[in-house]
C-alpha positions, 0 to 999 in steps of 0.5 A: 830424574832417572838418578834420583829413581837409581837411588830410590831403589838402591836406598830400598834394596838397602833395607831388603838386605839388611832386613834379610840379614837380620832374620837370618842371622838372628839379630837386631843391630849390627855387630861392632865392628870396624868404622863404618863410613855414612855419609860422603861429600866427595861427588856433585850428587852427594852435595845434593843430597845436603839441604841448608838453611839459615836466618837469611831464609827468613827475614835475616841477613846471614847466608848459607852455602854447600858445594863442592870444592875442587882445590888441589891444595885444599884436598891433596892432604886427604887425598881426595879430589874433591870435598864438601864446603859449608860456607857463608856469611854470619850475620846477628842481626837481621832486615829492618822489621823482622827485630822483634820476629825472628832470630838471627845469627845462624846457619845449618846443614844436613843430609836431606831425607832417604825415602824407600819403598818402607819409609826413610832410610835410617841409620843404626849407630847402636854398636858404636861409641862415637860419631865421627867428622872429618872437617876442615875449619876455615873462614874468619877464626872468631868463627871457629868455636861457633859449630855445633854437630846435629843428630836427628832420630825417628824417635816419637818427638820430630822435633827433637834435635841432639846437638854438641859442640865441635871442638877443633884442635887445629886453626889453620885451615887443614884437615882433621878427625873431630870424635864426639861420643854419643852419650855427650849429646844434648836433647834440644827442642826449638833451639833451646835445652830440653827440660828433660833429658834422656837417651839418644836412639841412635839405632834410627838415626835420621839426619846428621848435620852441623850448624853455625850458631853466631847469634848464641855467641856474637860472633860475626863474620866469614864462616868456611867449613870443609867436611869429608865424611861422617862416620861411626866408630869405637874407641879402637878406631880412633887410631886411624885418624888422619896421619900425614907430613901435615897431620901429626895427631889425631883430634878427639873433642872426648868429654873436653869442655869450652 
């Protein structure tokens, strides 16, 4: 309890400084500048603070996980001690009875609500281009190509959710920098396209999260994705993607197509 009242008001100050700053300096946005790092995965309370969900919640037979992996030779890449896992099983179809009521085939996660003294914490993405994701796809391959990355805003419809695909560059279980520009997201609404597109708010951004979405595809199976951070970042950050004896280049989805 005592924790969670730490990061109430941490969250809280967080806003008081900034707000501050704004006034001061005489400005609505942050500047652009170098990467900025939102969200980590590294500690037991930052697992915590991730909420999942899948078809299984429901009536389906998929399931869906979020902890904390401690593995050396998973980790020792990045140099980290520990990072993030969403894993689980993929299942399409669901318990006998429930054909006809729910939709099966999926999996999710994402940062669970910030609450301040002045409502939840956002995040202001407006100075930059690109929104990144330091991940490591595991499990069965046939899964591989069945994530998607989720923003939520406080925008006026909640329940908007703008989606893109994940493209992954590397199929082997090791760590890489997956870059997606934000003006390539997708208004979806209940899990379909919306009729009507338009711009993201990426100055009051809400949540962040990926999902898995076998029953869009068929794939069945496995799933296993490490993640470490999620960050924002410009076109001249992208050149400290991940680089080491295992690593050679970066992975940027840009505009590719599946």
């Amino acid at each position: 309890m005592a924790s969670h009242l730490r990061a109430y008001f941490q969250r809280s100050a967080q806003v008081i400084t900034k707000t501050l700053s704004d006034i001061v300096l005489m400005k609505g946005a942050d500047p652009v500048g170098k990467a900025r790092t939102v969200f980590t995965f590294n500690t037991q309370a930052e697992i915590d603070s991730v909420a999942t969900g899948c078809d299984g919640d429901n009536g389906g037979l998929s399931t869906a996980h979020f902890t904390l992996n401690t593995q050396p030779a998973v980790n020792h890449p990045i140099r980290k001690a520990a990072t993030g896992m969403f894993w689980g099983e993929m299942r399409i179809k669901v318990k006998p009875g429930m054909e006809d009521k729910i939709r099966g085939g999926w999996a999710g996660f994402r940062n669970k609500n910030r609450p301040t003294m002045f409502g939840n914490l956002l995040d202001d993405a407006s100075g930059y281009d690109y929104l990144a994701l330091r991940l490591r796809a595991g499990g069965d391959p046939v899964t591989h190509n069945s994530y998607f990355v989720n923003v939520q805003t406080a925008g006026p419809i909640q329940t908007d959710l703008w989606q893109h695909r994940l493209y992954f560059r590397r199929g082997d279980n090791k760590w890489e920098d997956v870059f997606v520009p934000f003006r390539s997201f997708v208004r979806t609404n209940a899990g379909e396209m919306a009729e009507f597109q338009i711009e993201m708010m990426t100055e009051n951004i809400k949540s962040v999260g990926v999902s898995i979405l076998g029953g869009n595809s068929g794939v069945e199976g496995k799933y296993e994705l490490g993640i470490d951070s999620v960050r924002f970042v410009n076109e001249e950050d992208m050149a400290e993607s991940i680089e080491d004896e295992e690593i050679s280049e970066k992975s940027s989805i840009g505009e590719k197509q599946p």
